[in-house]
N, C-alpha and C positions, 0 to 999 in steps of 0.2 A: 558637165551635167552630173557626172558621179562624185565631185567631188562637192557641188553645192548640194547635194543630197544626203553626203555623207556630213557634212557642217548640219547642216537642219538636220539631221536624227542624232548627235549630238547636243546638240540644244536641246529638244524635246527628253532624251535622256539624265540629262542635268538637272534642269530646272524640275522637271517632273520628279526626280529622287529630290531633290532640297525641300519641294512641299510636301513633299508625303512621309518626309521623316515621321514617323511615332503616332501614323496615324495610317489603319488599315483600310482600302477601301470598303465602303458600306456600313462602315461602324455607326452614322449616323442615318435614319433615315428622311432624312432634307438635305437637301444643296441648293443654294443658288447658282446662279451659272449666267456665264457672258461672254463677249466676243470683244477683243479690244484690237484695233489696225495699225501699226507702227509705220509712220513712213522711213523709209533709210535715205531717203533725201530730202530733210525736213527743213521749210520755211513757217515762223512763225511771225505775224505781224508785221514785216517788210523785213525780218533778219534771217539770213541764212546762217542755220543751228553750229556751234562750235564745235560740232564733233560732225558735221556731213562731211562724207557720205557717212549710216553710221553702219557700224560691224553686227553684223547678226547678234553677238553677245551684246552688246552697247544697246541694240533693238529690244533684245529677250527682257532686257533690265527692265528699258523704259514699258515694256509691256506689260509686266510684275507693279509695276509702280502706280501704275493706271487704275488695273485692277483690284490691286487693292484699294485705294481711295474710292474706285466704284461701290467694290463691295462695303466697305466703311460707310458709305451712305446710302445704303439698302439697309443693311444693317443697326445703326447707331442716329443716321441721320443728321441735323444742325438743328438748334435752336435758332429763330429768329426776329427780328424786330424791324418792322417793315412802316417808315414814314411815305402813308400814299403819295404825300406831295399833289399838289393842286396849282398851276399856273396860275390862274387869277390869283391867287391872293400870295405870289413867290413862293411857297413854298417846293422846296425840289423836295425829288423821289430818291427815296434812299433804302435800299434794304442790307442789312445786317445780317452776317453769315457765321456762326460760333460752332465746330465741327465737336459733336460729343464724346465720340469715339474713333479711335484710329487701329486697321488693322497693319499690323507688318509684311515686309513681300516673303519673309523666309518664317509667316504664321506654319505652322505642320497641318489647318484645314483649307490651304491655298494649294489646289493640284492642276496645274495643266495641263489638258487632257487630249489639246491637239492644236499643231502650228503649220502652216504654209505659207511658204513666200511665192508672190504672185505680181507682177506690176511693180516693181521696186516697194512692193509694200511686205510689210509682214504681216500675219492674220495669227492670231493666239486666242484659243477658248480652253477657257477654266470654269472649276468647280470652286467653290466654297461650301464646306462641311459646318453644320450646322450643330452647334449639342445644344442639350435640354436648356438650358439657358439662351442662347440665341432664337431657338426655337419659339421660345414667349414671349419674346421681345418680338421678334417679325411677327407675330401672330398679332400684339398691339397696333400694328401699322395696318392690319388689312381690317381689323374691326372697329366698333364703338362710332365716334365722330369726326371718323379720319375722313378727308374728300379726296379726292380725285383731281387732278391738274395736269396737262399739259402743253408746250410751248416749246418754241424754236427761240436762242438763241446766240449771238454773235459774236467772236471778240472783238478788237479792233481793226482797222485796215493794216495802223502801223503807231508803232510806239517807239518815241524818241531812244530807249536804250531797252537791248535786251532784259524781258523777266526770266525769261529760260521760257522752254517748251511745256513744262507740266503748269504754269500761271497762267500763261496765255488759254491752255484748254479750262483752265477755270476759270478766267473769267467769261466765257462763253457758255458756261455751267450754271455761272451764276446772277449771266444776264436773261438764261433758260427759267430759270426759278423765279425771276424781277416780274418777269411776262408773265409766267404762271399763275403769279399770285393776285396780281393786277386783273387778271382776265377772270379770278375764279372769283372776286371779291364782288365785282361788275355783275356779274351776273346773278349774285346771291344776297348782296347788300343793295337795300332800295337808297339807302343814304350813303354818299360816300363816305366812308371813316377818315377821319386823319391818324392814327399810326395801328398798328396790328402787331400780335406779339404770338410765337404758337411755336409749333416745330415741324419740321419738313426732311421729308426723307425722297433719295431716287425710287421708284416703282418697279425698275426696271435699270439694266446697265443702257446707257445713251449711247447715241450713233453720232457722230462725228463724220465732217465730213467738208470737199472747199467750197464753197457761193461765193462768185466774185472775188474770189484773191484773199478770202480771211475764213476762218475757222467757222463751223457753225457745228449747234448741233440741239438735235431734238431729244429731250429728254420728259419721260412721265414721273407725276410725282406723287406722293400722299402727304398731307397736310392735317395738322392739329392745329386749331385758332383755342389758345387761354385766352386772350385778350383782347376788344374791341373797342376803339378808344374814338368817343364822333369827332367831329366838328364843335356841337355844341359843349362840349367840356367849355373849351377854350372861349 
């Protein structure tokens, strides 16, 4: 007991000094902030992970890694290009994911501010420090003609060869975003469109989580439509 306590407040020690290099707490007054769950016995999509069971360090990584990509799309968000697809007439549904900006896990405004292991799981919440510049960019995403989206979803059951554990949780991010957009268009467009063009950001860090043996996960979004393309074009 003392000695997994003594591992976890090393971790918390580490990783907490590597983000906070060259950057004071409160320097900024805005953080984003989230919660990411690392399993240390991780199966993804019917593969059991190459590194199970993993090391607490191996966990702290994959936790760092997560959160930043969260925050990169709070922050930065994707541009994308959304074919609705319409059965009757073959067309499939396709949407298009283009990530605009990417934070690093050893950025100096990435702080960890608290971890426990609990259930073979680990639990990691962090901060993101925000300067005047990010500050106007999030502030874009809550004003103007951004909307609002939410939606659950999936990755696969199982996928013929490993993509690794950080694809798998995207494409369930970004089958979260498919439904999203599909559900926010339905309700707002009297006419279905055939393709849609705009940019999408997280609202929020998402909850992950198992349903029936595959990832899932709920995530809110904000949305900018440039572009609305009908049927009648074509």
């Amino acid at each position: 007991m003392r000695k997994s306590a003594f591992i976890l407040f090393l971790f918390i020690l580490v990783f907490s000094s590597l983000s906070a290099q060259g950057l004071e707490w409160g320097n900024h007054p805005y953080v984003i902030r989230g919660e990411v769950i690392v399993d240390l016995e991780p199966i993804y999509a019917g593969h059991i992970d190459d590194e199970y069971p993993l090391t607490i360090q191996a966990a702290g990584q994959r936790a760092l890694e997560e959160l930043a990509l969260f925050f990169s799309a709070m922050i930065y968000g994707w541009s994308f290009h959304y074919d609705v697809g319409e059965a009757a007439r073959q067309i499939d549904e396709i949407l298009e994911l283009e990530q605009i900006g990417i934070i690093q896990i050893d950025d100096p405004a990435l702080q960890v501010t608290e971890s426990e292991i609990r259930d073979m799981r680990l639990r990691v919440w962090a901060d993101y420090h925000l300067n005047d510049a990010l500050q106007r960019r999030m502030n874009v995403w809550r004003t103007g003609t951004i909307r609002n989206a939410q939606a659950t979803g999936y990755s696969p059951f199982y996928l013929d060869e490993n993509p690794g554990w950080l694809a798998v949780k995207k494409m369930a991010l970004e089958e979260a975003a498919r439904v999203a957009l599909r559900q926010m268009l339905r309700g707002s467009e009297r006419n279905r469109p055939k393709e849609v063009t705009g940019f999408i950001s997280l609202a929020s860090v998402p909850r992950f989580f198992i349903d029936a043996g595959r990832w899932a996960v709920i995530a809110r979004f904000r949305v900018q439509i440039t572009e609305i393309i009908p049927f009648a074009v074509y």
